[in-house]
C-alpha positions as CSV (number, residue, x, y, z in Angstrom):
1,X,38.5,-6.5,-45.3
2,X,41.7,-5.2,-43.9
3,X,44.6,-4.4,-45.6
4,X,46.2,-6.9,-43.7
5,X,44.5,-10.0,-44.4
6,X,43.8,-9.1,-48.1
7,X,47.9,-8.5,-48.3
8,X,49.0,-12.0,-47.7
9,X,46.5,-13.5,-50.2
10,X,47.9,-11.2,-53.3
11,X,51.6,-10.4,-52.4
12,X,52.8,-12.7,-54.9
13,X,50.8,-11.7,-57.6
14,X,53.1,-9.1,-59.2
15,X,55.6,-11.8,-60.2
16,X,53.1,-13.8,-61.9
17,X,52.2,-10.9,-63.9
18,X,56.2,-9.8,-64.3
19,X,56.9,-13.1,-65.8
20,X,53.8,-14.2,-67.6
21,X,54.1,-11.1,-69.8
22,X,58.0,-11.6,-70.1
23,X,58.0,-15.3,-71.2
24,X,54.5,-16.1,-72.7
25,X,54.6,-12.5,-75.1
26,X,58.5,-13.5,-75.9
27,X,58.1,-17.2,-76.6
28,X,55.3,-17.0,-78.6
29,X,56.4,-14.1,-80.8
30,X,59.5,-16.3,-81.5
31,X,57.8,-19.7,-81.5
32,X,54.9,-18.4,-83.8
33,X,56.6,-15.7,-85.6
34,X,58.4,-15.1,-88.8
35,X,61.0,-17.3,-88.0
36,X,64.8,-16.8,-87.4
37,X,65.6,-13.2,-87.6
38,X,68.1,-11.6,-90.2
39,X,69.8,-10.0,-86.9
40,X,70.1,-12.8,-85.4
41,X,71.4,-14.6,-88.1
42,X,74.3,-11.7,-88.4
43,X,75.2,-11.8,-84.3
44,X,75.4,-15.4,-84.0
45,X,76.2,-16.7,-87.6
46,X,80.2,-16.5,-86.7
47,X,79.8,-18.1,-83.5
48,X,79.5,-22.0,-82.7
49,X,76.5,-21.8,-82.7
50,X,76.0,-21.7,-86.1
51,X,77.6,-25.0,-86.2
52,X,76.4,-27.0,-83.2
53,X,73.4,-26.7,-83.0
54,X,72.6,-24.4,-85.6
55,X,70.9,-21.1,-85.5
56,X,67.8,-22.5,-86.1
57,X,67.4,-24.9,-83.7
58,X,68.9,-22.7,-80.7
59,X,66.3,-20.0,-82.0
60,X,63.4,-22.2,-81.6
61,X,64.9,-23.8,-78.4
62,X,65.0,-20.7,-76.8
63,X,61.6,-19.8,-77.7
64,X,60.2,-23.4,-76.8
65,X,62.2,-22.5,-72.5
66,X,60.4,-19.1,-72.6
67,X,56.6,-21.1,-73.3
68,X,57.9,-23.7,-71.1
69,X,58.5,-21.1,-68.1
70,X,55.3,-19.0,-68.9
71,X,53.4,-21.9,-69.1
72,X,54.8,-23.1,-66.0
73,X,53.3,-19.7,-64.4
74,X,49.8,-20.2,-65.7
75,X,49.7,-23.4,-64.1
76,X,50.9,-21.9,-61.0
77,X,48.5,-19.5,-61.3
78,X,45.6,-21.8,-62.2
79,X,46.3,-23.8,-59.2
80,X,45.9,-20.8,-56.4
81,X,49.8,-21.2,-55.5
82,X,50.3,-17.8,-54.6
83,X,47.8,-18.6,-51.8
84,X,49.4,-19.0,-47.9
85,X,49.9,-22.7,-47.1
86,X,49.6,-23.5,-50.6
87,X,52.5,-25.8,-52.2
88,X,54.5,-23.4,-54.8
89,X,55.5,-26.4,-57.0
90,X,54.9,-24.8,-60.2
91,X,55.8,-21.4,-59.3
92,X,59.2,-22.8,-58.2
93,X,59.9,-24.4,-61.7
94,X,58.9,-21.1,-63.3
95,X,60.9,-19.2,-61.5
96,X,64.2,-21.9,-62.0
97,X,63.0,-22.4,-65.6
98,X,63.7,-18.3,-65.6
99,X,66.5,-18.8,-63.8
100,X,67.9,-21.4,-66.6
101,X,66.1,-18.9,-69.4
102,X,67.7,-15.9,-68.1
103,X,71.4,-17.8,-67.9
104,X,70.8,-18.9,-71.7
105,X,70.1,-15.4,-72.9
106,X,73.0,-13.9,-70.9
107,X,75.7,-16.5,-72.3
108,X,74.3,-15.7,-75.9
109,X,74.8,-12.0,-75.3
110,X,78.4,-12.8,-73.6
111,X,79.2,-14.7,-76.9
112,X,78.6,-12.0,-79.1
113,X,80.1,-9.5,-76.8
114,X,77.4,-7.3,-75.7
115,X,78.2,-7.2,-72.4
116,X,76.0,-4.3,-71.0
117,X,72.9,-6.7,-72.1
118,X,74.7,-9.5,-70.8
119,X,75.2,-7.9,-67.3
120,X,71.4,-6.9,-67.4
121,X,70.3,-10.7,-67.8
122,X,73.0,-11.5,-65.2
123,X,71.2,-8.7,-62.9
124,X,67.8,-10.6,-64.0
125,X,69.2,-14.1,-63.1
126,X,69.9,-12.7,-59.6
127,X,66.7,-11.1,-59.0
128,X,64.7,-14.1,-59.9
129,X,67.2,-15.7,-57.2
130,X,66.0,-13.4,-54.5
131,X,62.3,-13.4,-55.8
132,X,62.7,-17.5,-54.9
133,X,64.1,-17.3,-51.7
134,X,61.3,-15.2,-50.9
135,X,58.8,-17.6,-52.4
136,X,60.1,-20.5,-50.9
137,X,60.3,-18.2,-47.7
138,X,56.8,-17.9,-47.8
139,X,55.7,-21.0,-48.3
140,X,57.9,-22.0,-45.5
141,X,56.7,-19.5,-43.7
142,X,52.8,-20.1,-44.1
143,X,53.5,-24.0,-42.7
């Protein structure tokens, strides 16, 4: 087969495998893990959070969004949406469930004051963004 008909079917590929590895290998080392880190204990123990909700639950509620966007992806991925003239239903919630996952992490970090992480999850945020516009693009595209 030629490049260009093999191209088309697989282009979208690479950001099932950039998010499955970043939310699936994340969530579950949190979700399944030892539990709430000492360090994260110490960055957010003098911030609201500590309060309302509690360190605890936004620890496991953070782990529960990043199973809930990888999971999201397998699905997607399961169901040959990355396909032309296939409906990107789940791929779309992944990617806003990243969206939304990405926000989280990036107000946590603002909280605490590390900005330079902070500004990389803002830079994340915005490149999930783009990587939607061109999935929806292509779905659009492929009608």
């Amino acid at each position: 087969m030629k490049l260009n008909r093999i191209y088309p079917n697989l282009k979208l590929l690479p950001v099932y495998a950039l998010f499955l590895y970043t939310w699936i290998i994340t969530g579950a080392s949190k979700l399944f893990g030892a539990g709430v880190g000492e360090s994260f204990k110490t960055d957010f123990g003098s911030t609201f959070l500590a309060s309302f909700p509690g360190l605890t639950v936004t620890y496991y509620q953070i782990a529960v969004f990043e199973l809930i966007a990888g999971v999201l992806f397998l699905v997607s991925l399961a169901k040959l949406e990355f396909l032309p003239k296939r409906a990107k239903t789940f791929l779309e919630l992944g990617l806003f469930m990243s969206m939304v996952n990405f926000a989280m992490l990036g107000f946590g970090l603002r909280l605490i004051g590390r900005n330079d992480g902070a500004a990389s999850l803002f830079f994340y945020f915005g490149a999930t963004a783009a990587i939607t516009v061109f999935a929806l693009y292509d779905s659009k595209a492929a009608k």
